[in-house]
C-alpha positions as CSV (number, residue, x, y, z in Angstrom):
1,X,146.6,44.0,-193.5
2,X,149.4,42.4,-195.5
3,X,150.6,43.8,-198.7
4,X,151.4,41.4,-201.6
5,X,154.0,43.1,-203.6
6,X,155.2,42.6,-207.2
7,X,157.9,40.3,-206.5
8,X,155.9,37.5,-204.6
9,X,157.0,39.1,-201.2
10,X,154.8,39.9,-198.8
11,X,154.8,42.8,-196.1
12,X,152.6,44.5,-193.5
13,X,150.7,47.9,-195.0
14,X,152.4,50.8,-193.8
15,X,150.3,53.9,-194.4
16,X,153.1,56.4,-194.0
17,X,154.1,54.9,-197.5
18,X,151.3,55.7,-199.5
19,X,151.4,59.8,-197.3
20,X,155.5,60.0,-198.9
21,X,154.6,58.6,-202.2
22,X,151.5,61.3,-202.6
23,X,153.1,63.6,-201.3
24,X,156.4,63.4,-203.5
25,X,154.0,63.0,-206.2
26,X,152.7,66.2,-205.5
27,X,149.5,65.5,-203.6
28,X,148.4,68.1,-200.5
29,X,149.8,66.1,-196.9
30,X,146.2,65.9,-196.2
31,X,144.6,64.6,-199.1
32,X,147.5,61.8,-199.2
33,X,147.0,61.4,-195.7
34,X,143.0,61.0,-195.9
35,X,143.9,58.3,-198.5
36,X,145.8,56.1,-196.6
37,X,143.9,56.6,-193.7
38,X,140.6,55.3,-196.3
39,X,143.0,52.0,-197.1
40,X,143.8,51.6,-193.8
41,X,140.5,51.1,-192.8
42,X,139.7,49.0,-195.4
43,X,139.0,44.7,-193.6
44,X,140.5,42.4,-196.8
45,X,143.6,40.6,-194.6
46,X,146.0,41.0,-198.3
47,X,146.0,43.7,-201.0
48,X,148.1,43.4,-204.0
49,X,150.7,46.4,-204.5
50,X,149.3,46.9,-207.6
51,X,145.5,47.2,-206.1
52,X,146.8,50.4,-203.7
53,X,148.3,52.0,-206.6
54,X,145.2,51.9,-208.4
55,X,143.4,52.9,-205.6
56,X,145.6,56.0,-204.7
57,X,145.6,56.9,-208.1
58,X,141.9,56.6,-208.7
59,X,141.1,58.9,-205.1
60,X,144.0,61.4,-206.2
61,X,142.1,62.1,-209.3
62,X,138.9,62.5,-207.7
63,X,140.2,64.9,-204.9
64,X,141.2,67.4,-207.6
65,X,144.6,65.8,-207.5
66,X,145.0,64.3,-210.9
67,X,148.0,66.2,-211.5
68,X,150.1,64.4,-208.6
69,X,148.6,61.0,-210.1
70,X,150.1,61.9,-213.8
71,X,153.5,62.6,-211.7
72,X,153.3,59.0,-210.0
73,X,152.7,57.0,-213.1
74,X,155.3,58.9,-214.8
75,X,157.5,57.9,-212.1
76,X,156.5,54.1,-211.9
77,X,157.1,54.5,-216.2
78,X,160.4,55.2,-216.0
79,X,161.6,54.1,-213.1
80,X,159.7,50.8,-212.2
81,X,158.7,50.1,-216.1
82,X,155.6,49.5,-214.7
């Protein structure tokens, strides 16, 4: 699967991403690796960037998780103004 990311670029999806960003989010290794493991099984050829973080954040609230999805978007406020 390809990964469409914010600048126009493309690149192939690399699970271990979505484990580090999780996990220095705060998430549990194994609920951040379950996640990417979900995406990675997921058949759509191209995701936008901005689909997985949704996605991640979305599952890390439903695993009981939300905290380590308020620590990402605060990240991605102040850091990637997104």
């Amino acid at each position: 699967m390809k990964v469409k990311k914010r600048d126009g670029s493309t690149e192939v999806f690399m699970p271990e991403k979505v484990v580090v960003s999780a996990v220095k989010a705060g998430a549990p290794y194994e609920t951040a690796r379950d996640i990417a493991s979900s995406l990675s099984k997921r058949s759509e050829s191209s995701i936008k960037s901005s689909e997985i973080r949704t996605y991640v954040l979305s599952e890390l609230r439903s695993r009981k998780a939300a905290t380590a999805a308020d620590s990402w978007e605060a990240y991605d406020r102040t850091q990637k103004k997104s």
